[in-house]
C-alpha positions in Angstrom: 5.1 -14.9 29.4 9.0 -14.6 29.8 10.6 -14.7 25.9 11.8 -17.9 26.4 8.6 -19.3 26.9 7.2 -17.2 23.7 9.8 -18.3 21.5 9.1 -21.9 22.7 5.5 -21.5 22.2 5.0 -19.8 19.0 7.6 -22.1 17.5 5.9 -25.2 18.2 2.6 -23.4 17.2 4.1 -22.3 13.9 4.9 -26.3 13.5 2.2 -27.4 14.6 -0.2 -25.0 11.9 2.0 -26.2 9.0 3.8 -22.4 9.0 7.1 -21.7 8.3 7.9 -18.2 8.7 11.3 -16.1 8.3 13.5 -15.4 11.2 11.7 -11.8 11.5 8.4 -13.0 10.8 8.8 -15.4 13.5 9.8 -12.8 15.9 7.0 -11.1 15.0 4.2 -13.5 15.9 6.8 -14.0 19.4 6.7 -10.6 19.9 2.7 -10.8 19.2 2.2 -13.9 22.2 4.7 -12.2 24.6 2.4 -9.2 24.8 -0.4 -11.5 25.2 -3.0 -9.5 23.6 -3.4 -11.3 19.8 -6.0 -13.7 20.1 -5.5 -17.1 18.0 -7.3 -16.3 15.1 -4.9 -13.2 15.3 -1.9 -15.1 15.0 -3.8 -17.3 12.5 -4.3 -14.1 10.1 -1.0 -12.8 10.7 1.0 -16.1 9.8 -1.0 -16.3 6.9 0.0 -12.8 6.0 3.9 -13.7 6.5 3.4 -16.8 4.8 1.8 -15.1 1.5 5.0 -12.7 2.2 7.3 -15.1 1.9 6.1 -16.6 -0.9 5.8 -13.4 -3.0 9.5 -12.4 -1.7 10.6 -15.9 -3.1 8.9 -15.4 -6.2 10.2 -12.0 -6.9 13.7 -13.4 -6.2 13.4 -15.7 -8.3 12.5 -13.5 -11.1 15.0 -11.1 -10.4 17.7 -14.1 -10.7 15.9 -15.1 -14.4 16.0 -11.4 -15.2 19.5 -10.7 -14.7 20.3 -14.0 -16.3 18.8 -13.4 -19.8 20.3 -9.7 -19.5 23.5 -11.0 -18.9 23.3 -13.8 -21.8 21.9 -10.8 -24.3 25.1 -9.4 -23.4 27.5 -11.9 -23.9 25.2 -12.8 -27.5 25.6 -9.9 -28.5 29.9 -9.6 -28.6 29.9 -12.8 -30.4 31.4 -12.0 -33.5 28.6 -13.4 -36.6 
């Protein structure tokens, strides 16, 4: 399969299955039907994967924003004068 095709493909696949996967993670499962040699349930397991991926990399973000937020208001609390 030329990589037009396999972009093509494992786009409207990803669509089609509900998954909605990172620019790399897409490339990834394209990378995964141009060789040909994943099987469906394969790419089912995998997309699942980068799916549960992406949610934990949002989550962490958004954490990490919460985090720095509260540090940065204990800060500026903390030169208030009483």
């Amino acid at each position: 399969m030329d990589m037009e095709a396999a972009i093509k493909w494992t786009l409207d696949w990803c669509r089609e299955h509900g998954y909605n996967p990172f620019v790399d993670d897409a490339m990834e499962l394209i990378h995964m039907v141009r060789l040909g040699t994943a099987s469906e349930a394969e790419l089912h397991t995998r997309a699942r994967e980068l799916t549960i991926e992406c949610q934990l990399r949002s989550v962490v973000y958004e954490l990490t924003d919460e985090a720095e937020a509260l540090i940065e208001n204990a800060f500026d609390e903390s030169e208030q004068p009483p």
